[in-house]
N, C-alpha and C positions, 0 to 999 in steps of 0.2 A: 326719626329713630336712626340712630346709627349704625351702619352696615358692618355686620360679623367679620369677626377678621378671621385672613384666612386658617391660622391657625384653630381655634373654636370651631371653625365650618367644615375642618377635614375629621375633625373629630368625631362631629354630627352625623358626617354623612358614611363616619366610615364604623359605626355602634354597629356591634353584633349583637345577636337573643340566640340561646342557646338551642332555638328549634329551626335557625336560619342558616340555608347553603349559602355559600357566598363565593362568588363565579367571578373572574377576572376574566374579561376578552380584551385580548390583545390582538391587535390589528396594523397591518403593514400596507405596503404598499403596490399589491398588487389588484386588481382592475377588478377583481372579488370582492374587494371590502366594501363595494357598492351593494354588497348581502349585508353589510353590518344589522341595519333597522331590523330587516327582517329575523338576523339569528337572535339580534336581542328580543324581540317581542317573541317568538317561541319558549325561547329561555326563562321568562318571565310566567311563562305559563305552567312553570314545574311548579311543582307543591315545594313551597319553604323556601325557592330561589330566589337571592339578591342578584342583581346584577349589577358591576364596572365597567367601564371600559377603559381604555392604557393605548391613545394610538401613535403611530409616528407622524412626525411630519409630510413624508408623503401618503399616507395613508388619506389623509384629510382632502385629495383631489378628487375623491371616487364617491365619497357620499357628502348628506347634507346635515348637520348636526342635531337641527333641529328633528330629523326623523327619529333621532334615537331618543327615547324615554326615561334613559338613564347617564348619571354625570360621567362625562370623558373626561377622564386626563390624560393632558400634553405635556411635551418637555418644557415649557413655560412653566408651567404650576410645579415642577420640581424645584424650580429653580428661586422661583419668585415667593415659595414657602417657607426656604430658610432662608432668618437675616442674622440667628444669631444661635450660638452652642444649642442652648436648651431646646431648641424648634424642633420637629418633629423631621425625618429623611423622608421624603413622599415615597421613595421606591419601599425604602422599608417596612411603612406603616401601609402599604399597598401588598407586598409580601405576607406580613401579620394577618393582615386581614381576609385575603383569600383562602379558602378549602380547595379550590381546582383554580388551574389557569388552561386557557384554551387560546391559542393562539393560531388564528382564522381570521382572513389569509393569512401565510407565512411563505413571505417572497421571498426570491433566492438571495439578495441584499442581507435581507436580515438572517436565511438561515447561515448563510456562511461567517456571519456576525456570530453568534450562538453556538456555532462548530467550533471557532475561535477561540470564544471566552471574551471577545471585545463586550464592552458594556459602553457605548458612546450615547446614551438618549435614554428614557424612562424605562418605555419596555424590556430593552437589553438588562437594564440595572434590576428589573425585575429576576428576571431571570436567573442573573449572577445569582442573585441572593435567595435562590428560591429556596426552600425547605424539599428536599426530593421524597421526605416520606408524603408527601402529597402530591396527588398526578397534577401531570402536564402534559394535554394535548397538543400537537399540532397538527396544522392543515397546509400542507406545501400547495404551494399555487402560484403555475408559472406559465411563459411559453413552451412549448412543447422543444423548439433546440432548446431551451437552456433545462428543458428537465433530463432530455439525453444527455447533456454533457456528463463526462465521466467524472467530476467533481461534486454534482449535485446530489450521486449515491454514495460517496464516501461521507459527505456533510451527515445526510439523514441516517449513516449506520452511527455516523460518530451521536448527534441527539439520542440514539435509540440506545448508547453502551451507558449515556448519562441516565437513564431510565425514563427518558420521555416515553412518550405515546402516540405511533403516526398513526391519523388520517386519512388512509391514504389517497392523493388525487383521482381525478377519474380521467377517462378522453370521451369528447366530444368538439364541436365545433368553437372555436374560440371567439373570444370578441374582436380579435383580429383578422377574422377569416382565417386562421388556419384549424386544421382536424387533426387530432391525438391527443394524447396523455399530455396530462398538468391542466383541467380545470379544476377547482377545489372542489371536495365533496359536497353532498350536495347541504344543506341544508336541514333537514330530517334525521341525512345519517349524522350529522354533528351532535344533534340536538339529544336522540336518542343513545348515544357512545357515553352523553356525558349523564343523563339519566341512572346509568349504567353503575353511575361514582354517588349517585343518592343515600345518604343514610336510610338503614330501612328497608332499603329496595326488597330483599328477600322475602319478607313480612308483606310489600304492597302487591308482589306477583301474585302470592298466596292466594293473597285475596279478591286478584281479579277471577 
């Protein structure tokens, strides 16, 4: 049998049903994104939620791909999608297809990418092109000097004038041995903020 091309298989993998959320995580580079597996399998556990994932290149040093249950894409499969006019833009039809984007971790690389308006890799090109009447969280997550520096809170007022949605980090002990502010939140609170953007939600409280 001959193997689906890629165009046909983004197609497949990216069908919406009108009773389906559909959740884009986007993931960077910081020592957090070793949560990926785990924020996807929570994720999965909402009622009606698809899940994506959209990561960078350094993101891929911190987890294992096979842990997550759902298809990543990389800035390879942007690139290696389009060969000719008619093909589909991965960031695009990655934009389309999202109802929330959640980007967990968000390192200080990328936030200041996103402050900017640089679009250089998948996820960035997401972003450019997001639809703002649909949220956008993030989760900043860093070392604690680089979350004091006095650049890091002009970055996140400037995401926040765009109408994104912070996360905001927590402090505890880092992976590096140091103690404060800038681990990502935790897991739970992600899970449950984006709960939060569920169609319905008002009608399922009711009824708990």
């Amino acid at each position: 049998m001959q193997p689906e091309d890629p165009v046909s298989s983004l197609k497949t993998d990216l069908l919406k049903s009108p009773d389906t959320f559909c959740v884009l995580v986007g993931v960077t580079g910081s020592v957090a994104a070793l949560k990926l597996p785990v924020l996807v399998s929570e994720l999965l556990q909402l009622p009606g939620v698809k899940v994506r994932v959209v990561t960078t290149e350094h993101a891929k040093h911190f987890y294992n791909p096979s842990d997550v249950s759902v298809k990543i894409y990389t800035d390879k499969d942007e690139w290696e999608l389009w060969t000719q006019r008619s093909d589909p833009v991965l960031h695009i039809e990655l934009r389309r297809w999202a109802d929330l984007l959640i980007i967990a971790p968000l390192d200080a690389n990328t936030l200041g990418k996103i402050a900017s308006g640089i679009c250089d890799n998948l996820l960035t090109c997401v972003v450019r092109a997001w639809d703002t009447s649909r949220p956008l969280l993030f989760c900043p997550a860093m070392n604690t000097a680089m979350w004091q520096h006095p650049i890091t809170d002009q970055q996140v007022s400037r995401l926040k004038e765009f109408g994104y949605v912070e996360i905001p980090c927590i402090a505890k002990k880092l992976v590096c041995g140091d103690e404060g502010k800038g681990a990502m939140a935790e897991v739970s609170t992600i899970v449950s903020i984006i709960r939060q953007h569920l169609p319905n939600q008002d009608e399922s409280l009711q009824k708990t």
